[in-house]
C-alpha positions as CSV (number, residue, x, y, z in Angstrom):
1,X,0.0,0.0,0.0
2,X,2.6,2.6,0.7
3,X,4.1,1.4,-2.7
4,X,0.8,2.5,-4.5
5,X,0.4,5.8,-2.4
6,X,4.1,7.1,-3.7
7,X,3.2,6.6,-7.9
8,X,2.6,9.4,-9.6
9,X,-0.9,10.6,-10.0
10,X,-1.8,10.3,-13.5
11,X,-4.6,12.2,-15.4
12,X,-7.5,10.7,-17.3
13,X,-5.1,11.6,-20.6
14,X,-2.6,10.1,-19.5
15,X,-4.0,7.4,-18.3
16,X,-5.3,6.3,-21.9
17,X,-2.8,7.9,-24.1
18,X,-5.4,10.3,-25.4
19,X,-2.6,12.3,-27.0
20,X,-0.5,9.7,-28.4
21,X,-3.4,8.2,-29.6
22,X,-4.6,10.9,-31.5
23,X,-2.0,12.0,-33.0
24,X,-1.7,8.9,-34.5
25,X,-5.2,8.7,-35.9
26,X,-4.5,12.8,-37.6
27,X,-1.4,11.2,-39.1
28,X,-3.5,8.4,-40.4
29,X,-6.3,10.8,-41.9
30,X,-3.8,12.7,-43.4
31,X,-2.5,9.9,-45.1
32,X,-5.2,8.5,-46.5
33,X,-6.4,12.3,-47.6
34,X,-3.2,12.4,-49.0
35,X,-3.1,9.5,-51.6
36,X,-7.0,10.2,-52.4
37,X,-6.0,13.9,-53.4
38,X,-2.9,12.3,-55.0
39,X,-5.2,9.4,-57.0
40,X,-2.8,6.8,-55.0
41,X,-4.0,3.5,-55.8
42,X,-3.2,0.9,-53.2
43,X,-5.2,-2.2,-54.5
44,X,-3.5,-1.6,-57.6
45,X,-0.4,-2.5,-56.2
46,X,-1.3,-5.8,-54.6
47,X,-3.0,-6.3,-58.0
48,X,0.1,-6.1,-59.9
49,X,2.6,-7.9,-57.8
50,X,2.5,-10.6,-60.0
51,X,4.7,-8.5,-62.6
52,X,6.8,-7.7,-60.1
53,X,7.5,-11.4,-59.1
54,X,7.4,-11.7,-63.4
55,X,10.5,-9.3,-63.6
56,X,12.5,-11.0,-60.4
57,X,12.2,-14.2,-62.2
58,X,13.2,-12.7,-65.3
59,X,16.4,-10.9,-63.8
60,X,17.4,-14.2,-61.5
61,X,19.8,-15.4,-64.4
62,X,22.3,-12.4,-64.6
63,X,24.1,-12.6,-67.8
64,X,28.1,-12.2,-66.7
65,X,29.6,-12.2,-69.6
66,X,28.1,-8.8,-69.5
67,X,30.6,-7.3,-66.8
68,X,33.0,-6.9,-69.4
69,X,31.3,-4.2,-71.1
70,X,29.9,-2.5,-68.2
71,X,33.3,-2.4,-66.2
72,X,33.6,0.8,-68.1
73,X,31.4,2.8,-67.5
74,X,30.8,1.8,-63.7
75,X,34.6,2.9,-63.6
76,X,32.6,6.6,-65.3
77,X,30.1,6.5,-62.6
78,X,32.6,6.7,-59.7
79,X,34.9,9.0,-61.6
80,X,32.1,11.5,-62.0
81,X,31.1,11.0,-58.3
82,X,34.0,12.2,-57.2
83,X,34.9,14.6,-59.3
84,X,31.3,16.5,-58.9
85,X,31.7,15.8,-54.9
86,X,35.6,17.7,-55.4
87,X,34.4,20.3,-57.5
88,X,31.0,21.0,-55.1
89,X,33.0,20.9,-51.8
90,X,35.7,23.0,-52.9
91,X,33.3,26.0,-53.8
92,X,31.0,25.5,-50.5
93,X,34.5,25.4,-48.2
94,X,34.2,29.8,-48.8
95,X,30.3,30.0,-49.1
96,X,30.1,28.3,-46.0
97,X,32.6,30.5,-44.2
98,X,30.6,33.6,-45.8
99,X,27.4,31.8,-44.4
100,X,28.0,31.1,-40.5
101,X,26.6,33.7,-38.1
102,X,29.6,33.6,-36.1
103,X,32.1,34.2,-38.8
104,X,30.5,36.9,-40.6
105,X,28.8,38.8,-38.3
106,X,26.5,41.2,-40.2
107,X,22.9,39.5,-40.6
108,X,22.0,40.9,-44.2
109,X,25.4,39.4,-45.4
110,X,25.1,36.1,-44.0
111,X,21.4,35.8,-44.8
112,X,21.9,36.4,-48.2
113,X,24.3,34.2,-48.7
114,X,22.1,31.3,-47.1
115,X,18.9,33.0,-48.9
116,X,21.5,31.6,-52.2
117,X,22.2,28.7,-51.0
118,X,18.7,27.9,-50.0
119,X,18.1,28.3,-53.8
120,X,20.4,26.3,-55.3
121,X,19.3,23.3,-53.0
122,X,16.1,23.5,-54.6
123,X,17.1,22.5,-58.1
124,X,16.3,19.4,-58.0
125,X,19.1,17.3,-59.3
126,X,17.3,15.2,-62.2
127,X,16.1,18.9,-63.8
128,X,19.7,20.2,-63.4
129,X,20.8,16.6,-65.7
130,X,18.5,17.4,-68.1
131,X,19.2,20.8,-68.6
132,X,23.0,19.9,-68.7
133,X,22.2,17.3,-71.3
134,X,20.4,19.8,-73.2
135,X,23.8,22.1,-73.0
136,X,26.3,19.5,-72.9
137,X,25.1,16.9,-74.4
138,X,24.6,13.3,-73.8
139,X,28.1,12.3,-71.4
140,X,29.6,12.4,-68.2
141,X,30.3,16.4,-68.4
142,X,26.7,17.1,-67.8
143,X,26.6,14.5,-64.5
144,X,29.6,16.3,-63.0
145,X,27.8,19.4,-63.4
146,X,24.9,18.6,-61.9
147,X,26.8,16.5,-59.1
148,X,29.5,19.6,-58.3
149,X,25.9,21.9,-58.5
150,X,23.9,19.5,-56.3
151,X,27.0,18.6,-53.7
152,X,27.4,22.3,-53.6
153,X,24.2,23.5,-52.2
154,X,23.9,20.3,-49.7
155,X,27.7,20.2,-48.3
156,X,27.5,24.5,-47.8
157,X,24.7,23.8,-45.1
158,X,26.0,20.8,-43.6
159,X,29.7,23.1,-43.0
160,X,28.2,26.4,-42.0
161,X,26.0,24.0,-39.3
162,X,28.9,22.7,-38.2
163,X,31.2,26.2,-37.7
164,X,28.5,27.6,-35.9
165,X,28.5,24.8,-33.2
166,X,32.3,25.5,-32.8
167,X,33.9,26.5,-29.2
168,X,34.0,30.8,-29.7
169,X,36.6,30.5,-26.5
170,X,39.7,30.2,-29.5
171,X,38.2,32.8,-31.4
172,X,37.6,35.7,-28.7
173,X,41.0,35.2,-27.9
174,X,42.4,35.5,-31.1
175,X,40.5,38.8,-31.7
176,X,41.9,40.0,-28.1
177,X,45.2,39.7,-30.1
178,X,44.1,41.3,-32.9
179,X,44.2,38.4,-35.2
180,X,43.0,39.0,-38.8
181,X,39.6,37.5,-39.9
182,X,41.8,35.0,-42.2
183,X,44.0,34.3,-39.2
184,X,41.0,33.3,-36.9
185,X,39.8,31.0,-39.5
186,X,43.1,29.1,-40.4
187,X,43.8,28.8,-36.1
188,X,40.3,28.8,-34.6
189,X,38.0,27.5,-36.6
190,X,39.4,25.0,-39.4
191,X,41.0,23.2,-36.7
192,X,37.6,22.3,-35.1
193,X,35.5,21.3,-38.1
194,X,38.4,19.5,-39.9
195,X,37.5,15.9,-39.2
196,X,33.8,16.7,-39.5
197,X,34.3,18.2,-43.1
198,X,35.7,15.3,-43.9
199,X,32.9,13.3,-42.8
200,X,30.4,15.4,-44.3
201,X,32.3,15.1,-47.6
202,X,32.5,11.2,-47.2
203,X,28.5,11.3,-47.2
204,X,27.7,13.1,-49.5
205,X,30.3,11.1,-52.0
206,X,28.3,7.7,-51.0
207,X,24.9,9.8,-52.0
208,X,26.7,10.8,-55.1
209,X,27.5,7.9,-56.5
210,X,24.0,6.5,-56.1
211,X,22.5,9.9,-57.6
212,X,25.3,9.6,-61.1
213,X,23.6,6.0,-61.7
214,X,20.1,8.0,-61.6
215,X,21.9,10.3,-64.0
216,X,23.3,8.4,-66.3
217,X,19.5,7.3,-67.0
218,X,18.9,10.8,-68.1
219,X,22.1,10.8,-70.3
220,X,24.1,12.0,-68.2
221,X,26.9,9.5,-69.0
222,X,27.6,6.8,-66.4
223,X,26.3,3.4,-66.1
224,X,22.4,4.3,-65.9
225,X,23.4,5.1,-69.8
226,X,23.7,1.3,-70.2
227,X,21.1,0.9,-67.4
228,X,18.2,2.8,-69.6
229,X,19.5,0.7,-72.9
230,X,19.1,-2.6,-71.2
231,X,15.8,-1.9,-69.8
232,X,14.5,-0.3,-73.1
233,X,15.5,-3.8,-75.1
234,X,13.6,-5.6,-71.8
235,X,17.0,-7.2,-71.4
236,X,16.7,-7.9,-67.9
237,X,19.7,-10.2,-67.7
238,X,22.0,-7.7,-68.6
239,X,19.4,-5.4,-66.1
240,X,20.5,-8.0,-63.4
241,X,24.4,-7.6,-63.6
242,X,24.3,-3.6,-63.6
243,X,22.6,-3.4,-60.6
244,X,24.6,-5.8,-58.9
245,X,27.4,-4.5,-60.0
246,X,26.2,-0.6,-59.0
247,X,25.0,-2.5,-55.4
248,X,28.6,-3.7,-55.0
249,X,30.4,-0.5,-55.5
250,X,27.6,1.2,-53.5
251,X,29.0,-1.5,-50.3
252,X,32.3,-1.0,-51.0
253,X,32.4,2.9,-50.7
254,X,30.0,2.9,-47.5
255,X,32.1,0.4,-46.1
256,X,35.4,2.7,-46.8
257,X,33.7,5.9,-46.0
258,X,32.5,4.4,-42.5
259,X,35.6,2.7,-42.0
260,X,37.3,6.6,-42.6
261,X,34.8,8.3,-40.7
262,X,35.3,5.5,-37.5
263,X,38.5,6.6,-37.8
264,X,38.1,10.5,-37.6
265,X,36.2,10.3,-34.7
């Protein structure tokens, strides 16, 4: 009894988890208003699962002999990864800077330059490729446009996040001193965000080279080039290999990029 008499008093709501409950049932509603508004069919999809199990089948006899032509142009898909990740990251490194309250102090400065980056993240990547095809043509110079263009706008925010979470003890005392701006950044600040720069970059190289297979689908050179030709001819053997082979290079880059970032830490 004198267990009992020390709990807590709970109310009714409480009690019956009138909140949590519904919340849940306004999440559900707007769900379902959702995919009515948006003509989601949901029985359509249980009626065509068939196909689905139809194209499985098809693919479960990957034809090998076609990793020889492929090799290529997986080789393309990284290469563009990383060079649109390079290019992107080098160009947000200074917009970032330029971004972070505590770096540039004046609020109309530093709110426009996030008012531009804010603009730039929402280009969505697949209009970017086909705008770059139209320019550039079908090839891997429009995916390391869009890439550098897309890893721009996402790795900017990430960075200036991160320098505005820094320690401002290293930074006051530089400008006790009377350290120049360049001087506090070089001594003060990159020595904090270093190893999560690095990390950030790691990341978004891993999205990267699952975005450039996307890409390539547009023409933006790449393996999705071969991806789009093989599913066009409903070739689904040689379907099979190149996204096996794209799943494998996927694995091996998350596993170095966590095995990187482990070791940052």
């Amino acid at each position: 009894m004198e267990v009992m008499k020390k709990l807590p008093h709970q109310s009714w709501g409480q009690k019956y988890h009138v909140k949590t409950v519904s919340v849940t049932v306004v999440i559900i509603g707007l769900v379902i208003l959702s995919a009515k508004v948006a003509g989601v069919d949901v029985a359509m999809f249980f009626t065509n699962l068939d196909q689905f199990t139809d194209l499985l089948v098809r693919m479960s006899h990957p034809d090998w002999s076609y990793i020889a032509i492929i090799w290529q142009p997986i080789l393309e898909t990284i290469q563009m990864a990383v060079m649109g990740t390079t290019i992107g990251t080098l160009f947000a490194i200074p917009f970032s800077f330029l971004a972070a309250s505590n770096i540039v102090k004046n609020s109309w400065a530093h709110g426009l330059i996030r008012f531009f980056l804010d603009l730039v993240r929402t280009l969505p990547d697949l209009l970017l490729a086909a705008i770059f095809v139209a320019i550039f043509g079908i090839g891997s110079t429009a995916g390391v446009v869009t890439l550098a263009i897309f890893s721009f706008g996402m790795v900017s925010k990430l960075f200036y996040e991160v320098i505005e979470t820094i320690d401002e003890g290293p930074i006051e005392a530089l400008e006790s001193v009377g350290a120049r701006k360049l001087q506090i950044i070089h001594f003060a600040v990159v020595p904090q965000v270093m190893n999560q720069f690095i990390s950030y970059f790691l990341y978004t190289l891993e999205i990267n080279v699952r975005a450039s297979t996307v890409l390539g689908y547009l023409g933006a050179g790449g393996i999705g080039v071969y991806l789009q030709r093989s599913l066009n001819e409903f070739n689904y053997s040689q379907t099979a290999v190149i996204i096996l082979m794209t799943l494998a290079v996927v694995i091996v880059i998350n596993g170095i990029s966590n095995y990187l970032r482990e070791r940052l830490i």
